[in-house]
KEBA-899088 format. One line per field, with one value per residue (C-alpha): x, y, z. Coordinates in pm, 1 decimal, decimal comma. Layout:
! residues N
xx = X / ...
yy = Y / ...
zz = Z / ...
! end
This chain:
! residues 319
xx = 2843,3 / 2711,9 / 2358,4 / 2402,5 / 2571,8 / 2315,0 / 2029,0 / 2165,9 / 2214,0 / 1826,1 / 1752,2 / 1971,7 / 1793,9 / 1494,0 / 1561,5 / 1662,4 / 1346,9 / 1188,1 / 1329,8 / 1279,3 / 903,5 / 882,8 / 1098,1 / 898,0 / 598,5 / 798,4 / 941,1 / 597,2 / 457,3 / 780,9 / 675,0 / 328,1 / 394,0 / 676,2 / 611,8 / 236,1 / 17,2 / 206,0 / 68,2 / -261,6 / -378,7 / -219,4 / -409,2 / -707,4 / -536,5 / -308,8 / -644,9 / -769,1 / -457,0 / -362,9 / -752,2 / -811,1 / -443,0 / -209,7 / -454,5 / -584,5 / -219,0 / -143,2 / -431,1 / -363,8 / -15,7 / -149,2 / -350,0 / -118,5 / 65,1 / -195,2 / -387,0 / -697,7 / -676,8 / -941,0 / -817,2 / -734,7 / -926,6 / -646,9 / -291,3 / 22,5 / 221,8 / 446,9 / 599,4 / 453,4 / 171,6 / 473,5 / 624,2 / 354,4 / 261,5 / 655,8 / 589,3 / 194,3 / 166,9 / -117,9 / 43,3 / 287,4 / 78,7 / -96,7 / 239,6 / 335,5 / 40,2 / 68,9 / 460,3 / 349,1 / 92,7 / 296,7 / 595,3 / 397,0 / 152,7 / 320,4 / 583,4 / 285,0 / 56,8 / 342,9 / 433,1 / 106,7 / 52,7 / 398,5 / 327,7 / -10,8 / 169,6 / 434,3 / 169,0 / -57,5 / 297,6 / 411,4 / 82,1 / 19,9 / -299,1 / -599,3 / -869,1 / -602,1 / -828,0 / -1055,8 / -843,1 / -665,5 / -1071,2 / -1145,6 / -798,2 / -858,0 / -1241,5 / -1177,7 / -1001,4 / -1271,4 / -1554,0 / -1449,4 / -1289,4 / -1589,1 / -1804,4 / -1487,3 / -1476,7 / -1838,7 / -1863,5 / -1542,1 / -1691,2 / -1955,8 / -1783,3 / -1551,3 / -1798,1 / -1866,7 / -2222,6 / -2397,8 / -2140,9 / -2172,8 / -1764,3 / -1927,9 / -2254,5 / -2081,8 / -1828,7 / -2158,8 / -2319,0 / -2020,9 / -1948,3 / -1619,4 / -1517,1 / -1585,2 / -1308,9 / -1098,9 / -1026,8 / -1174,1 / -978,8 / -666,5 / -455,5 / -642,9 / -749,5 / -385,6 / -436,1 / -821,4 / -732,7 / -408,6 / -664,0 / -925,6 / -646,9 / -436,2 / -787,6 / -849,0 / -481,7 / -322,4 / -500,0 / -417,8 / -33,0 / -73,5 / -200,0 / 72,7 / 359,9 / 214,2 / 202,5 / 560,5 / 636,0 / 474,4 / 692,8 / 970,5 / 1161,3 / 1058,2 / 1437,6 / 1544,6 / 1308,1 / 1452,5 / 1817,9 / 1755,4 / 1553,2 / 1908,4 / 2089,6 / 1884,4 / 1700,2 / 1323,6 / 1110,6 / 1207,3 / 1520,8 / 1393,9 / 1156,1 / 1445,9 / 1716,5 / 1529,1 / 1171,0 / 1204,4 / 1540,7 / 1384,0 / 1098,7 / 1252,1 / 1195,0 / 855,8 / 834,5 / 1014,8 / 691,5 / 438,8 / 619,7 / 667,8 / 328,7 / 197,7 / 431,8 / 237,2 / -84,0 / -39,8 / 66,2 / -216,1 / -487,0 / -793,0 / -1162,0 / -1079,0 / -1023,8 / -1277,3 / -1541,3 / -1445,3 / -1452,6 / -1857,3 / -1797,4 / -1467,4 / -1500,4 / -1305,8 / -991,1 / -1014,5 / -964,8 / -951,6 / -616,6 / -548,8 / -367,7 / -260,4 / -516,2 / -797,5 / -648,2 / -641,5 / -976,1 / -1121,4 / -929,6 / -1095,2 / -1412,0 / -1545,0 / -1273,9 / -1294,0 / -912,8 / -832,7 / -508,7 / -347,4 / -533,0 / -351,5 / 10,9 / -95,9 / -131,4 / 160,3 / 406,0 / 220,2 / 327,7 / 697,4 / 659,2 / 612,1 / 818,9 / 1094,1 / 1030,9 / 1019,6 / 1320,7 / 1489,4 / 1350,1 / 1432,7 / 1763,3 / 1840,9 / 1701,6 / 1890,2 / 2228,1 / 2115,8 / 2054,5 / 2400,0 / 2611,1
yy = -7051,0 / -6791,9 / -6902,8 / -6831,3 / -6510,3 / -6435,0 / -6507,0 / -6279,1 / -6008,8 / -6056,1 / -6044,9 / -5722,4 / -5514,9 / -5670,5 / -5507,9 / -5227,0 / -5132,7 / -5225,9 / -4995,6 / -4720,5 / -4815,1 / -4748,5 / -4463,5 / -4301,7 / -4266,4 / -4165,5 / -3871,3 / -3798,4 / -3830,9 / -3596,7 / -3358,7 / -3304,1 / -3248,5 / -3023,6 / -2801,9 / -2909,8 / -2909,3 / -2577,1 / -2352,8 / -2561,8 / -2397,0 / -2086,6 / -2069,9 / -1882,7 / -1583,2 / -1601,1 / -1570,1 / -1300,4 / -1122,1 / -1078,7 / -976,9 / -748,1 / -571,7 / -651,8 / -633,1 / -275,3 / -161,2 / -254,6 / -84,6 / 279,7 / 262,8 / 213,6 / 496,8 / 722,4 / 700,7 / 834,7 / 1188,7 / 1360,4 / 1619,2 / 1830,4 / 1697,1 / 1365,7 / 1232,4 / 1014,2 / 1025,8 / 873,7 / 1131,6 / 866,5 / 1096,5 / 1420,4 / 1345,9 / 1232,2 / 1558,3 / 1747,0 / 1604,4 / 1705,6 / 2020,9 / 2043,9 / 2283,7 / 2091,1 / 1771,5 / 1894,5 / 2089,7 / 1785,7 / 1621,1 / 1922,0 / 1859,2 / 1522,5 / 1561,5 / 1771,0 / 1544,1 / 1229,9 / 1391,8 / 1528,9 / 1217,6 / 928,6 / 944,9 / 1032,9 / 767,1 / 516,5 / 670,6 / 604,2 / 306,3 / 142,7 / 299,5 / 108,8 / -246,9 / -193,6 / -101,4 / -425,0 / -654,6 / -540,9 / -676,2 / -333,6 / -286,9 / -513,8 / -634,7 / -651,2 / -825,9 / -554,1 / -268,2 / -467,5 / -502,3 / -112,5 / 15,9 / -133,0 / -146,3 / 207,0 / 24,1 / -137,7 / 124,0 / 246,8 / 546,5 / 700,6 / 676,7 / 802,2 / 1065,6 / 1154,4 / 1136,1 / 1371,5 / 1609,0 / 1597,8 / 1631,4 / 1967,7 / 2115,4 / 2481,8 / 2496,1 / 2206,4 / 1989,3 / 1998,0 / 2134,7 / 2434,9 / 2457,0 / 2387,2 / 2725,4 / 2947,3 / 2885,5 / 2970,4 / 3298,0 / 3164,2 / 3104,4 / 2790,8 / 2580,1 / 2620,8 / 2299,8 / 2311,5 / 2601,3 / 2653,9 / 2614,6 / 2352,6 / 2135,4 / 1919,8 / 1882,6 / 1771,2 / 1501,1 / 1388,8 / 1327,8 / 1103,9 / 898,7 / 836,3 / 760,7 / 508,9 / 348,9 / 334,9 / -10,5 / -131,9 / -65,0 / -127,9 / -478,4 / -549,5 / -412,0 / -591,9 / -926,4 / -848,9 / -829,2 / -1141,4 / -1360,2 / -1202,5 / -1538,5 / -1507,2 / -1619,0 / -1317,7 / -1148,0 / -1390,7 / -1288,9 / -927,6 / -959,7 / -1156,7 / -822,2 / -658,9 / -485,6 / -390,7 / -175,3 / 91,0 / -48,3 / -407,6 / -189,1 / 3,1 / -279,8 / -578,7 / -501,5 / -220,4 / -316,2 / -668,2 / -543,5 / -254,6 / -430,4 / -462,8 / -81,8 / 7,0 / -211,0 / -42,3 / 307,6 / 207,5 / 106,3 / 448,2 / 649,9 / 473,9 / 529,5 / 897,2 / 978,9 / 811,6 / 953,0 / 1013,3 / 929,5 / 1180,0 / 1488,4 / 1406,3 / 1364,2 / 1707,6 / 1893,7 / 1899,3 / 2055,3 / 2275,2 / 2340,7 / 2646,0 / 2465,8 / 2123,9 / 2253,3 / 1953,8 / 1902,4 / 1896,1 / 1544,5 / 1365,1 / 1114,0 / 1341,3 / 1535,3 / 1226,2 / 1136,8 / 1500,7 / 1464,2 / 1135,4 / 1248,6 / 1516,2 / 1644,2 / 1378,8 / 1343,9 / 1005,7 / 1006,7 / 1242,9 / 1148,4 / 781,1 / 949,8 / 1152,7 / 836,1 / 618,2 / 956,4 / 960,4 / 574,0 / 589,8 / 909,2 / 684,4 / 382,5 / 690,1 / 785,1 / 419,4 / 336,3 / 628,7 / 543,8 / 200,4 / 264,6 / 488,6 / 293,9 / 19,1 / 205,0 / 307,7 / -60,4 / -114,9 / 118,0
zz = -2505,6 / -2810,6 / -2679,1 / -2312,9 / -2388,0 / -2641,1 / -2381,9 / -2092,7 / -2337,0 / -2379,8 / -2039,1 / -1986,5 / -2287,3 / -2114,5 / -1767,9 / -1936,9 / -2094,4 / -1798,6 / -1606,4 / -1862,3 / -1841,7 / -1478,2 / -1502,3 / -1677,3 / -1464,7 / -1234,0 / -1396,9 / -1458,0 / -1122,0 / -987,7 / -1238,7 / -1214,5 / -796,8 / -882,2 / -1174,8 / -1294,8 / -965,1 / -787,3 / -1105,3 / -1150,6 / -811,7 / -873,9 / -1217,2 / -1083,1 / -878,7 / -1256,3 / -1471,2 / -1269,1 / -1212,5 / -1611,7 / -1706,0 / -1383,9 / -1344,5 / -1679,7 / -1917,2 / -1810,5 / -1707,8 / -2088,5 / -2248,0 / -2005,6 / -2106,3 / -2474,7 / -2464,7 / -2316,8 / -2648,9 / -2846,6 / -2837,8 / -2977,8 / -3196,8 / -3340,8 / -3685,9 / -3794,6 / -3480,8 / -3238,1 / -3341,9 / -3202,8 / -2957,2 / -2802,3 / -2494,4 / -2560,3 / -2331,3 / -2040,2 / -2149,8 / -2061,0 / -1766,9 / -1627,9 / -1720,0 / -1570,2 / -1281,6 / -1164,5 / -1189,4 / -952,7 / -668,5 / -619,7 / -553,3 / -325,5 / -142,1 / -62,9 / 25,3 / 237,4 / 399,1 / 372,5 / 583,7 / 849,1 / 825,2 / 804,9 / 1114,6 / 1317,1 / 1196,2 / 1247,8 / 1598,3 / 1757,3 / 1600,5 / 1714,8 / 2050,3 / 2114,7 / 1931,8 / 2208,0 / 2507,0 / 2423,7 / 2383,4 / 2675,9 / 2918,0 / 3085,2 / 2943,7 / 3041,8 / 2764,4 / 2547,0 / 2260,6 / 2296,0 / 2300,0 / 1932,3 / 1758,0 / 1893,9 / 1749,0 / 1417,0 / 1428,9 / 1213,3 / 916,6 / 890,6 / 799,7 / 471,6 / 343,0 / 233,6 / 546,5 / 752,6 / 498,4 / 555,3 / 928,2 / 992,5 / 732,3 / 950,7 / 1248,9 / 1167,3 / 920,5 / 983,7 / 875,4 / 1054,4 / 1275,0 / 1616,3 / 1660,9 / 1475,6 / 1677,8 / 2050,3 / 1915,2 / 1761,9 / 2131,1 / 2293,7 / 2021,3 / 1945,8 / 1570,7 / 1360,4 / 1356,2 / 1084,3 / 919,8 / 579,9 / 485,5 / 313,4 / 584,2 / 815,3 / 482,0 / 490,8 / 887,0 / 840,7 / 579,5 / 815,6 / 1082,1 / 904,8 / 722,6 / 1065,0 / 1257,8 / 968,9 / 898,8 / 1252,3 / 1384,2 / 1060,1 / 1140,7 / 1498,0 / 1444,1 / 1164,5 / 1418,2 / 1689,8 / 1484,5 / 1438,1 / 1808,2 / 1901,8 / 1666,6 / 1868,3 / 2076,5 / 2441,4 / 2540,1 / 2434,7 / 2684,1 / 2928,1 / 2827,1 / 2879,3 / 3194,8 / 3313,3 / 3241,1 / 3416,2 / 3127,7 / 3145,3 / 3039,7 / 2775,6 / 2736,4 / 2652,6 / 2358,0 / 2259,0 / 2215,0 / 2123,3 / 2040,8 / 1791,5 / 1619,2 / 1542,7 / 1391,6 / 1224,8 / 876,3 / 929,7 / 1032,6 / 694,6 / 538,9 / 677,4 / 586,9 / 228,0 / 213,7 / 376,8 / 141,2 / -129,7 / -14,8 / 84,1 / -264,6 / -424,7 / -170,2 / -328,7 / -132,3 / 113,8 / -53,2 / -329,8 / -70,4 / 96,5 / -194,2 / -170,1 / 158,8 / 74,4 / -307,6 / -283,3 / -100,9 / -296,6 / -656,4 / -937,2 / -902,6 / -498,9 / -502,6 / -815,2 / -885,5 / -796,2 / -1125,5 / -1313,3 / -1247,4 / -1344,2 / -1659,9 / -1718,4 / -1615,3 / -1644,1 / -1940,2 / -2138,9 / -2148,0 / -2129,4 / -2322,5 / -2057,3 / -1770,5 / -1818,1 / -1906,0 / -1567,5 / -1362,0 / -1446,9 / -1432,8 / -1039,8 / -1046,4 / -1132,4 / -900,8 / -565,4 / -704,7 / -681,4 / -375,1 / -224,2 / -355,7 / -210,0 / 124,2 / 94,1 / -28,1 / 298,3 / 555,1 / 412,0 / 428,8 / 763,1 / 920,0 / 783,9 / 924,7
! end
């Protein structure tokens, strides 16, 4: 009786650790597909990611810590370059400027471009693939070229706006001066940027369920009403995207105005928009301790002003 007992309690342990043993592949298997694999092909975008953006965000916020002085070479500040750039009245007419521009801007830009999204959706226009590549085809050529050719274009030596008005004895156009400059630089960024947004809000309105269509068309809704109702409130997140995203970029504009300051180098001083000012104090001043306290004040700058958007539009969809 002892024996037989003793032998199944030999078999159990055996089964036991048998089991264990093929547990534990298992467990490994499940883990490498769950955990191991997932960041094993997200390893490369990682790599790249900390030695292109963390690294160098680490190092300017390092720097911005420290400043040179004439004696004793580079000392530790800690916020007295911050400080300073709060109270720099350059700092902050470049960030009048490009409130400025981002308020007239960026509701137009978003305007047209939601306008065309909801004109191809819709099927009124024909060739609607080639209307989509010649809307965005301008996204495409890069900021400096656009730059460039509307330089060209409104420039009151040599542009042909300035030549048709000299033959006709009227008066240049006045865009690269004081008061036309903001305008000029709305123009090329909203020529460049609204495919980009049209193609994004358009996106959006495709993913839109047809029965809904259907369900309107039923209650006898068509036209504006169906955009109105259904179109735009459904894709009224991806609207607040795309105006987050232009906020950004407005207040961190910078090929534009540095390439018409070699054609308006009275209007575009150093310090016209933010990073332009950073750059100059990199640059050509030699200032890189300031010019990197400069650029992350202009970064918690826009993460204020997104949040504040954000925040409203938010309370807004609410109510």
């Amino acid at each position: 009786m002892q024996k037989q007992q003793q032998v199944e309690a030999d078999h159990s342990t055996l089964a036991v650790s048998t089991m264990k043993q093929k547990l534990v592949p298992l467990r490994w298997y499940r883990w490498r597909q769950r955990v191991a694999l997932p960041y094993l092909f997200l390893a490369p975008f990682l790599l790249l990611f900390i030695l292109f953006f963390i690294l160098p965000l680490g190092y300017a916020l390092g720097i911005s810590l420290f400043a040179d002085r004439l004696v004793g070479g580079t000392v530790f500040v800690g916020s007295q370059n911050y400080l300073q750039a709060f109270q720099d009245s350059s700092f902050w007419e470049g960030i009048r400027h490009m409130l400025l521009f981002m308020v007239v801007q960026v509701p137009v830009m978003l305007c047209l471009a939601l306008t065309f999204a909801l004109l191809l959706d819709s099927g009124v226009t024909k060739l609607r693939t080639l209307f989509r590549l010649g809307f965005f085809l301008p996204y495409a050529i890069p900021s400096v070229v656009s730059a460039l050719l509307w330089g060209y274009l409104y420039s009151p030596n040599f542009g042909p706006f300035a030549q048709i008005a000299s033959s006709l004895h009227l008066p240049a156009p006045g865009f690269l001066t004081d008061s036309g400059m903001l305008a000029f630089l709305g123009i090329i960024v909203t020529w460049q940027w609204t495919g980009y947004n049209m193609i994004i809000l358009y996106a959006a309105l495709q993913a839109i369920p047809p029965e809904l269509y259907e369900a309107a068309l039923v209650d006898g809704a068509t036209g504006w009403k169906v955009a109105r109702y259904i179109k735009i409130p459904l894709i009224a997140p991806v609207l607040v995207l795309a105006c987050v995203l232009s906020i950004i970029g407005s207040l961190q504009l910078f090929n534009e105005p540095q390439i018409m300051a070699t054609l308006a180098p009275n209007v575009i001083g150093d310090h016209y928009t933010p990073n332009l000012y950073a750059y100059n104090l990199a640059f050509n001043d030699q200032q890189y301790n300031y010019s990197a306290a400069i650029s992350f004040t202009l970064g918690a700058i826009v993460f204020v002003c997104s949040y504040i958007f954000m925040l409203a539009t938010n309370r807004g969809r609410l109510r």
